[in-house]
matplotlib code that plots the C-alpha trace (Angstrom):
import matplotlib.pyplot as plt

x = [114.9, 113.2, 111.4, 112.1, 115.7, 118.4, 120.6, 124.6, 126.5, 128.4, 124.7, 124.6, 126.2, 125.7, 125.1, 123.7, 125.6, 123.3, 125.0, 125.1, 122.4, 123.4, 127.4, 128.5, 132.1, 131.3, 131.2, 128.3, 125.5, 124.8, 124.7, 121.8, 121.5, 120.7, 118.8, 119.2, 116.8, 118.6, 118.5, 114.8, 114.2, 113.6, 111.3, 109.3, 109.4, 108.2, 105.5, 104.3, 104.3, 101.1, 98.0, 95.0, 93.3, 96.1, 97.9, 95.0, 91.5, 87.8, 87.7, 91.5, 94.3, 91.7, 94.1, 96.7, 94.4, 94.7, 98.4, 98.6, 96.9, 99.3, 102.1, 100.7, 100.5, 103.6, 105.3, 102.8, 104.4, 107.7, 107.4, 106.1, 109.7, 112.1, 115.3, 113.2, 111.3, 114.6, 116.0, 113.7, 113.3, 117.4, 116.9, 114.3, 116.7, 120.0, 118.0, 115.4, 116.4, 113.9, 113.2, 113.1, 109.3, 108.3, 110.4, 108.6, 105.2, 106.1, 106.7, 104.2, 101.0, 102.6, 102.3, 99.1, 98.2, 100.1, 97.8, 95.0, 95.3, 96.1, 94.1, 91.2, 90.5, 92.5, 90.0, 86.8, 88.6, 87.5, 84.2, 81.7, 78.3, 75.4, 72.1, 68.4, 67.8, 64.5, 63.5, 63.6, 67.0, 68.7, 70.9, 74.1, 77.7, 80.1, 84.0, 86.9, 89.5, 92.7, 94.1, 97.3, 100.7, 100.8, 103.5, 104.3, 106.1, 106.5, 107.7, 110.9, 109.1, 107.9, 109.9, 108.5, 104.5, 103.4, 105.1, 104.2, 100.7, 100.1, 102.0, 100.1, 96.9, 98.1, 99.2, 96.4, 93.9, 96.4, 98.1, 101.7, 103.6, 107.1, 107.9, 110.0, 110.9, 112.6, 116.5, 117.8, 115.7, 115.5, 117.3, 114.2, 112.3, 114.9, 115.1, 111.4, 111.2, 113.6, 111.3, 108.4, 110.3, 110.7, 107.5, 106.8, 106.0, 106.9, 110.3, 108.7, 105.4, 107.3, 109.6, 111.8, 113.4, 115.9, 116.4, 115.4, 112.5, 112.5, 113.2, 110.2, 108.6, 109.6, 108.6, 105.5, 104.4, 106.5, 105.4, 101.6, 101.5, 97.8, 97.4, 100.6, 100.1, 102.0, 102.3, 105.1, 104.8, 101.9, 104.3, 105.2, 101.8, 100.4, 102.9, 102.3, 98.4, 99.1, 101.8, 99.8, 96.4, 94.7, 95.8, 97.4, 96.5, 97.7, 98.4, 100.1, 100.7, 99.3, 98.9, 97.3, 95.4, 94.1, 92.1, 91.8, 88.2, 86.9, 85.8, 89.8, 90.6, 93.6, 92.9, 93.5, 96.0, 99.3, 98.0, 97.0, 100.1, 101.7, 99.6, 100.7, 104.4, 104.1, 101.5, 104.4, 107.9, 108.1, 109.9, 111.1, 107.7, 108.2, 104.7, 102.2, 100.2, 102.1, 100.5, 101.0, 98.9, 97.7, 94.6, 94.6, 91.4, 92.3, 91.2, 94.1, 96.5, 95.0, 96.0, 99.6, 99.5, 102.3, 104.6, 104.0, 104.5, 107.7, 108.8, 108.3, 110.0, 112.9, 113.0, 113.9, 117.6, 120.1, 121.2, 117.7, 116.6, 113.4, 115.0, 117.4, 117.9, 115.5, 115.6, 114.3, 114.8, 118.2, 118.6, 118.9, 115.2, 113.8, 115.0, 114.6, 111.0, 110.8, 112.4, 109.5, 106.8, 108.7, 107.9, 104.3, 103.3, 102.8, 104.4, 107.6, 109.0, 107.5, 110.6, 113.5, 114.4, 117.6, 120.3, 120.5, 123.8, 126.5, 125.4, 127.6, 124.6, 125.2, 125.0, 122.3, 119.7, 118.5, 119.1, 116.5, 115.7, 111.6, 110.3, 106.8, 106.0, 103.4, 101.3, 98.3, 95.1, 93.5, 97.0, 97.4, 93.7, 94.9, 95.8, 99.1, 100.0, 97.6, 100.0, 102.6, 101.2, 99.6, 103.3, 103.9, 107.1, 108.0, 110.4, 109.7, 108.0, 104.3, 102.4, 100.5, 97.9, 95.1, 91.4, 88.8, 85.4, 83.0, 86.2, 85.4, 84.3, 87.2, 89.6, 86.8, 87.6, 90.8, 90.4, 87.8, 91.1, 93.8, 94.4, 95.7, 93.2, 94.4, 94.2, 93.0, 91.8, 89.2, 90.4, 86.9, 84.4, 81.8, 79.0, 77.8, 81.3, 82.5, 79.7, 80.0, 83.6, 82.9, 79.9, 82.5, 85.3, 86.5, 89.8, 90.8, 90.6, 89.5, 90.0, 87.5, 87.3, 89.8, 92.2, 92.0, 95.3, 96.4, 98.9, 99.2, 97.2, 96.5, 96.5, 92.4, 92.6, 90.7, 90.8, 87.2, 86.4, 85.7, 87.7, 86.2, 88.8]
y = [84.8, 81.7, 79.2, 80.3, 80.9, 83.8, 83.3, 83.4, 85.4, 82.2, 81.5, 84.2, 83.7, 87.1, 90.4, 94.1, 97.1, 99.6, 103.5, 106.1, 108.0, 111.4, 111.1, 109.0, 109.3, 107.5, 103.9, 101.8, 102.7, 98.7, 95.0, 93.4, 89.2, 89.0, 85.9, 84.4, 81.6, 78.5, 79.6, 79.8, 76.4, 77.4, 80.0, 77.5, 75.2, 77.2, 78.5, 74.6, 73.8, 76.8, 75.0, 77.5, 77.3, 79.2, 79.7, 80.6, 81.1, 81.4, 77.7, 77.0, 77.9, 81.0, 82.0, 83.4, 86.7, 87.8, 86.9, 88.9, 91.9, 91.3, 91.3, 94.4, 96.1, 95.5, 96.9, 99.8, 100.8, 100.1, 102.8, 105.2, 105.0, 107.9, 105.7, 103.3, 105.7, 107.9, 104.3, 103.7, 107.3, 107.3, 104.4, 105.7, 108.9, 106.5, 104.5, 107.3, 111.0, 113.0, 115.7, 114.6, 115.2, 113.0, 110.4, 111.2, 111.0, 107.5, 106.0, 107.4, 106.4, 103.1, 103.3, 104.9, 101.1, 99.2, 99.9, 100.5, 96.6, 95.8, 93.2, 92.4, 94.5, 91.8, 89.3, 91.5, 92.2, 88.7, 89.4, 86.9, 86.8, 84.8, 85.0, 83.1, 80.3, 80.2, 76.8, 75.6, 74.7, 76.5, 79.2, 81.0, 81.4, 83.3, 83.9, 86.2, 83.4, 83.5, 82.7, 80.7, 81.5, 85.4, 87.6, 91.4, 93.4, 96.7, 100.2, 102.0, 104.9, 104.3, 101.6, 101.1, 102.6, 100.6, 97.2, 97.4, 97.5, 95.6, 92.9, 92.8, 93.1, 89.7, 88.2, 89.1, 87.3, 84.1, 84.4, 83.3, 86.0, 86.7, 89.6, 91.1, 94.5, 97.1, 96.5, 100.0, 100.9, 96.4, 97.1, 99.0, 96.4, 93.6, 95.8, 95.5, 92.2, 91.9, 93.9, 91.9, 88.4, 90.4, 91.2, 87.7, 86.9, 83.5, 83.2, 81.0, 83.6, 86.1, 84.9, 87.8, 87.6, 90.4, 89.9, 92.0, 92.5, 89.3, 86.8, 87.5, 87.4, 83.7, 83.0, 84.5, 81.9, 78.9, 78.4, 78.1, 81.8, 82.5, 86.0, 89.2, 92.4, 95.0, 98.2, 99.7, 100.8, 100.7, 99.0, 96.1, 96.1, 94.9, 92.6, 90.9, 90.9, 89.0, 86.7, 85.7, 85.4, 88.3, 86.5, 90.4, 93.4, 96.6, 99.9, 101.5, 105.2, 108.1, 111.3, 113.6, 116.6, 120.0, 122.2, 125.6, 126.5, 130.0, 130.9, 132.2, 134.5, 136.1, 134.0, 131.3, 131.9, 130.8, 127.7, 126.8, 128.1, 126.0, 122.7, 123.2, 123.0, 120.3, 118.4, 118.6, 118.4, 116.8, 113.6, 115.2, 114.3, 110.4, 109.8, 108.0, 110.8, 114.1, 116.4, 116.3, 119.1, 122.0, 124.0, 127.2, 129.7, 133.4, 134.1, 132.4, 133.7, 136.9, 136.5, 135.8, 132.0, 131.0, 133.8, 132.0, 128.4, 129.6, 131.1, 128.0, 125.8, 128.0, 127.3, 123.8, 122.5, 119.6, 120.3, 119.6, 116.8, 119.0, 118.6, 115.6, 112.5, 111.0, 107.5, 106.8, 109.1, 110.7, 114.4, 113.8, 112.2, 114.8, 117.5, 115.9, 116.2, 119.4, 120.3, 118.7, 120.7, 124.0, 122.7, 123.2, 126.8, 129.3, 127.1, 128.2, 127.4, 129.2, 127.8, 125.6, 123.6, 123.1, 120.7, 121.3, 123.1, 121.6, 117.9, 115.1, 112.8, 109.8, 110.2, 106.9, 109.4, 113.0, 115.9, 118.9, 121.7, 121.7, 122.4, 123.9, 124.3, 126.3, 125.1, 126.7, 124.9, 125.4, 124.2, 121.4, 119.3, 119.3, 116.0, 116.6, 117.7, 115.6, 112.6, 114.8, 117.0, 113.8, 112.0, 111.6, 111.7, 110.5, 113.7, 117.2, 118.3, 119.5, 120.9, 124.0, 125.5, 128.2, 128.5, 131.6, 131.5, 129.3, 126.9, 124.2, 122.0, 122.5, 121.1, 118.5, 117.6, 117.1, 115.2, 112.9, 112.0, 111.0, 107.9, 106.3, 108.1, 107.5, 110.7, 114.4, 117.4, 120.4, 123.4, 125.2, 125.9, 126.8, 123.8, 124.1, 124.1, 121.5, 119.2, 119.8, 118.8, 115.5, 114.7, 114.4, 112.8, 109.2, 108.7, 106.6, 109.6, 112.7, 115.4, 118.6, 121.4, 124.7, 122.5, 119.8, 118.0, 115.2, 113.4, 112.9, 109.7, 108.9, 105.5, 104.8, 106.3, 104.2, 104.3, 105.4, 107.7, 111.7, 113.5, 116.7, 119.6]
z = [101.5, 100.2, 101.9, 105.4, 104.8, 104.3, 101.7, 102.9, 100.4, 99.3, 97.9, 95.9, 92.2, 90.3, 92.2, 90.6, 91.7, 92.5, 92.3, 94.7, 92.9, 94.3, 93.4, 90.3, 92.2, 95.4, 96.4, 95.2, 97.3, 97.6, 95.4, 95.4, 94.5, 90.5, 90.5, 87.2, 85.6, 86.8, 90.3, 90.2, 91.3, 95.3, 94.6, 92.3, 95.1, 97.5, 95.6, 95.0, 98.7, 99.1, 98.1, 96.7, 100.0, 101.2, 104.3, 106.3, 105.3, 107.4, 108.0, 108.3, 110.8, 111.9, 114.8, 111.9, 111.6, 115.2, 114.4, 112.0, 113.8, 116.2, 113.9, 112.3, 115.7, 116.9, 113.1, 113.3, 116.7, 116.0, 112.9, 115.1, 117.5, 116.6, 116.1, 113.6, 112.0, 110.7, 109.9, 107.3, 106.4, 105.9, 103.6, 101.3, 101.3, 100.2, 97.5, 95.9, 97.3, 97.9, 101.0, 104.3, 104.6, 101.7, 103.0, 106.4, 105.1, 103.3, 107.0, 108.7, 105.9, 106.2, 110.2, 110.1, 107.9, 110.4, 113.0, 111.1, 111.1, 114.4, 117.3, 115.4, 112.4, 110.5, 111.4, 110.7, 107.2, 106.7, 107.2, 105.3, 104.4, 104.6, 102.0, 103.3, 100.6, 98.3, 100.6, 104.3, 106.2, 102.9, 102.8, 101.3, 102.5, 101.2, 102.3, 101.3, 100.0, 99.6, 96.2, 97.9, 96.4, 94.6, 93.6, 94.1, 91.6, 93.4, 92.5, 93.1, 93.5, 97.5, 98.7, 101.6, 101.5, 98.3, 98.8, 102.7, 102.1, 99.6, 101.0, 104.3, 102.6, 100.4, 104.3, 106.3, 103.7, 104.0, 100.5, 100.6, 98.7, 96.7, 96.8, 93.8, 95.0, 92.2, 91.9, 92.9, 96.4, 97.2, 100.5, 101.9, 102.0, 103.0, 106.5, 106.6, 106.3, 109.2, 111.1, 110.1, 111.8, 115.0, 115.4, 115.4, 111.0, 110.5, 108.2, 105.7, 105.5, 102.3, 100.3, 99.1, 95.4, 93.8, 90.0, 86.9, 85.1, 82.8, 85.7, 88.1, 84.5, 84.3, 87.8, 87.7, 84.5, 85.4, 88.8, 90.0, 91.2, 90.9, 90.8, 90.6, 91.9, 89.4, 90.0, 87.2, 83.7, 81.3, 78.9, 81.4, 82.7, 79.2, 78.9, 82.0, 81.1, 78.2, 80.0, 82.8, 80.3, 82.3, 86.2, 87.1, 89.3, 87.6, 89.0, 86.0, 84.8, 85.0, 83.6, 86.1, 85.3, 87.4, 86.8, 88.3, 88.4, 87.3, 91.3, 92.2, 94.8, 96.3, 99.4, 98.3, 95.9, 98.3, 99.5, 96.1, 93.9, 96.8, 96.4, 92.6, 93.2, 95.5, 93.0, 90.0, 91.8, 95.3, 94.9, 91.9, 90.1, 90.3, 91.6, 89.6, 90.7, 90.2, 88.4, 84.1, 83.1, 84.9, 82.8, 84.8, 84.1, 83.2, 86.6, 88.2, 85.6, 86.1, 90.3, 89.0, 90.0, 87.4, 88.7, 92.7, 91.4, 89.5, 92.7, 94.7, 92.0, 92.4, 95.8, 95.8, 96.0, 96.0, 99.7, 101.3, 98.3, 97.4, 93.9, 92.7, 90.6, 87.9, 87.9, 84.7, 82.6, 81.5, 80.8, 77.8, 77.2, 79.2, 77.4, 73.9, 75.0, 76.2, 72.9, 70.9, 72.7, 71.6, 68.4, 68.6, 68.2, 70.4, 72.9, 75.7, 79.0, 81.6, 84.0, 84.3, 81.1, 81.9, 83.8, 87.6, 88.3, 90.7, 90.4, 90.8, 89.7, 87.6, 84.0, 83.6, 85.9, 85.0, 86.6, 85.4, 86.6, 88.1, 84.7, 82.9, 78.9, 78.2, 75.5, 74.0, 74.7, 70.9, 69.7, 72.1, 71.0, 67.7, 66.0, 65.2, 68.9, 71.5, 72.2, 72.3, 75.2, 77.3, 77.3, 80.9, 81.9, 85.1, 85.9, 87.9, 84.2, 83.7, 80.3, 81.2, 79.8, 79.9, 78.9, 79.5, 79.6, 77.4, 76.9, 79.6, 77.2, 75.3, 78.3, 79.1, 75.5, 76.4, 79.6, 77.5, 75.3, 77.4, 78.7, 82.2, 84.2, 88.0, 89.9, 89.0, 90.9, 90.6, 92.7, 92.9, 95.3, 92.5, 93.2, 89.5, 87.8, 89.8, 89.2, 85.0, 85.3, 87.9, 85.1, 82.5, 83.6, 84.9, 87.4, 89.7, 92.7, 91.8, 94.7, 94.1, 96.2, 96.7, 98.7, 96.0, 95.2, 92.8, 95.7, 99.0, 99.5, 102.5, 104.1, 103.6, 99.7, 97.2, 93.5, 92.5, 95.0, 94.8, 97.8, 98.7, 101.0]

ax = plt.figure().add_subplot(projection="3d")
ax.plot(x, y, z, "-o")
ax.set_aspect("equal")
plt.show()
C-alpha cells in the first residue's frame, strides 16, 4: 500500500516466493511483491508529500491524538476477541513456527500496548513542558515533535509485537511511516494493517513496502526519510549508520548472559532449570534476547540443574512447534560451529548436537536439536577462544559454563568483554552478590532476582532498566 492505495496484482511486476517453512514439499506458504528500484518512485513520492512538521504535532491537527487513542482502542479490543486473536496467532505460526503460547504471548503484549494507548494516553504522551525565563513575561516551551516522514525496518522474528509497536509509537507522535516488514513473515503485518483501516486509520497514514534488504536501503537515502527505525543484524545495523550518516534507531544483536548466583536451593531449582530452557530454546532461540551463555555456580551444578534443563530440552517437539525451523541459519552453519567449540579443550555437548529427526523442513533453514556445549570458563577467557565462545547464533544453541567460589570476577571478566549487551539476568537472592555483579556490568535490561529471566518482555519493558522478581 502506498499513498492511500492497495496495489492490484496487475501492479505488481516481480513477486518473492516465500516457502512453507515447516514442509520443503508443500505449496508456497505465500508471494510477497519484490519491489525493485524503478518501482520506487511512489514511495518517494509519498514520502515528499509529509513535511517535517509532520502529520500532527501539539500545535497542528491536535484532534489526530484522541484519533489515534481511538484507533488504538478499538485494535487493542479487537486482539483481545477469540476469533481475531487465533487469526493472528495462526499467522505468526504459518510464517515463523513456534508453540502456540509464544505465538499467544506475541498477541496479547501487543494488546496489552493497544490499550495501553487508548482515549487519551495518546495525547498525554505528548506531554510538553514549560521552563520560567531569567526576565519578566519570559519563558520556555518545549514539545515532542515529530520528525515527519520515517521508516521501519522490522524483524522476522515477532511479526506482529515489534513492528506493532513501534509503528504506533511513530503514528501517535504524527510521523508518517513506511513500513518495510521482513520478506518471509510480511503477511502478518499486511492483515494488521487491514485491521488498522477498520478501526478507523486513515489509508494514506502507513505506507507498506515488501522488497529486500538493498531496496528499502535505497529508499531510505533517496527519499527525505528523516529518521529509520532498524531493528535486524549488527552487520546491517552498521551499514545503515553509515548510510543514513548516523539518522538510524538500532536494536541489534545480542548475546545474552545468566548467571546462577552462589545462594541455590532445591526450591527453586524447577522453576529455575525451567526459566533456563525457556530462556535458550522457546521460539527455537530466535529472540534477540535468548539466552547465549549460562555461568552456572557449583552450587547449582551441585543441585543437578544441567541434568533438569537437559530434561526439559528433551521435551520439546515438532508436533506442538516447541522446537522447529531456523530461519537463518542452515544446519549446516550451526553445526560447523558447534564443531569449533569442540575444538577448544576440555569442551563437550552437554545435549543435542545433532539434526532434528523426522523433519520435512527446507534445506535453506536449520533444523537442530535444542543444543548446549560446555566450555571451561579458564579456557573460554583465553585469547585464542573468547570470540569464539561470545558468537551468537540466532538458533536453540547456548555456551555453558561453570565457576566456584572466588571466580566471580573471572565471569565478570567475561561479561566486561563481550559485546551487544541488550538483556542479561542474575538468578540470586544474595543482596551482596547481586549488587557486585549489577556494579559491573552494562545491558540494555538486566532482570536480578531468583525469578530473573533474559525474555519475556513485557509490554512496559525499557532498555536500561534493572527488573527485580
Amino acid at each position: 500500500i502506498v499513498g492511500g492505495k492497495w496495489q492490484s496484482e496487475a501492479d505488481i511486476k516481480h513477486k518473492l516466493t516465500i516457502p512453507n517453512p515447516m514442509d520443503k514439499d508443500a505449496p508456497p506458504l505465500c508471494t510477497v511483491a519484490d519491489t525493485s528500484i524503478d518501482e520506487l518512485g511512489p514511495f518517494i513520492e509519498s514520502m515528499e508529500a509529509v513535511t517535517k512538521s509532520g502529520v500532527h504535532n501539539p500545535l497542528k491537527n491536535v484532534d489526530r491524538y484522541l484519533m489515534y487513542g481511538d484507533i488504538s482502542k478499538k485494535a487493542g479490543e479487537a486482539l483481545a476477541q477469540p476469533d481475531v486473536q487465533e487469526f493472528f496467532i495462526k499467522s505468526i505460526q504459518k510464517c515463523v513456527p513456534k508453540s502456540h503460547a509464544q505465538a499467544k504471548g506475541e498477541v496479547m503484549v501487543t494488546a496489552a500496548f493497544l490499550n495501553n494507548f487508548g482515549g487519551d494516553n495518546v495525547r498525554f504522551l505528548a506531554r510538553s513542558f514549560g521552563v520560567p525565563g531569567d526576565y519578566y513575561g519570559q519563558q520556555s516551551n518545549g514539545y515532542r515533535w515529530p520528525y515527519g516522514p520515517v521508516a521501519i525496518v522490522a524483524p522476522f522474528n515477532f511479526p506482529l509485537e515489534i513492528p506493532v509497536l513501534q509503528l504506533m509509537g511513530a503514528l501517535y507522535m504524527g510521523n508518517k511511516p513506511v513500513l518495510k516488514p521482513a520478506e518471509k513473515v510480511a503477511l502478518v503485518m499486511e492483515q494488521f494493517i487491514h485491521l488498522l483501516h477498520e478501526c478507523g486509520m486513515p489509508t494514506e497514514d502507513v505506507d507498506l513496502m515488501n522488497c529486500q534488504g538493498p531496496i528499502a536501503e535505497e529508499l531510505v537515502v533517496k527519499s527525505p526519510i528523516r529518521l529509520t527505525q532498524f531493528t535486524g543484524s549488527s552487520r546491517v545495523a552498521e551499514h545503515l549508520s553509515e548510510r543514513t550518516r548516523g539518522k538510524v534507531k538500532i536494536e541489534d544483536a545480542g548475546f545474552d548472559w545468566k548467571i546462577l548466583g552462589p545462594d541455590a536451593n532445591a526450591s527453586d531449582l524447577e522453576y529455575v532449570a525451567w526459566q533456563c530452557d525457556q530462556d535458550a530454546y522457546a521460539s527455537q532461540g530466535q529472540k534477540c534476547s535468548a539466552q547465549s551463555i549460562l555461568f552456572v555456580h557449583e552450587n547449582w551444578q551441585s543441585l543437578g540443574i544441567l541434568d533438569k534443563v537437559k530434561a526439559n530440552a528433551a521435551t520439546r517437539s515438532l508436533d506442538d512447534l516447541t522446537i522447529g525451523p531456523v530461519l537463518t541459519n542452515t544446519t549446516a552453519d550451526i553445526m560447523n560451529h558447534v564443531n569449533k567449540l569442540l575444538e577448544i579443550p576440555g569442551s563437550s555437548i552437554l545435549f543435542g548436537g545433532k539434526e532434528l529427526k523426522g523433519h520435512n523442513i527446507p534445506d535453506i533453514y536449520g533444523a537442530v536439536e535444542p543444543t548446549a556445549v560446555f566450555v571451561p570458563l579458564q579456557e573460554m577467557l583465553k585469547d585464542e577462544n573468547f570470540e569464539m565462545c561470545v558468537t551468537e547464533i540466532f538458533a536453540p544453541f547456548q555456551v555453558v559454563t561453570t565457576y566456584g567460589e572466588g571466580e566471580i570476577d573471572l565471569v565478570l571478566q567475561a561479561c566486561e568483554r563481550m559485546s551487544h549487551h541488550l538483556t542479561a539476568a542474575v538468578v540470586s537472592n544474595d543482596a551482596i552478590f547481586q549488587n557486585k555483579v549489577l556494579a559491573h556490568t552494562v545491558n540494555g535490561t538486566t532482570y536480578a532476582g531468583m525469578r530473573a529471566r533474559t525474555t519475556g518482555a513485557p509490554q512496559n519493558h525499557w532498555f536500561g532498566y534493572v527488573f527485580i522478581s
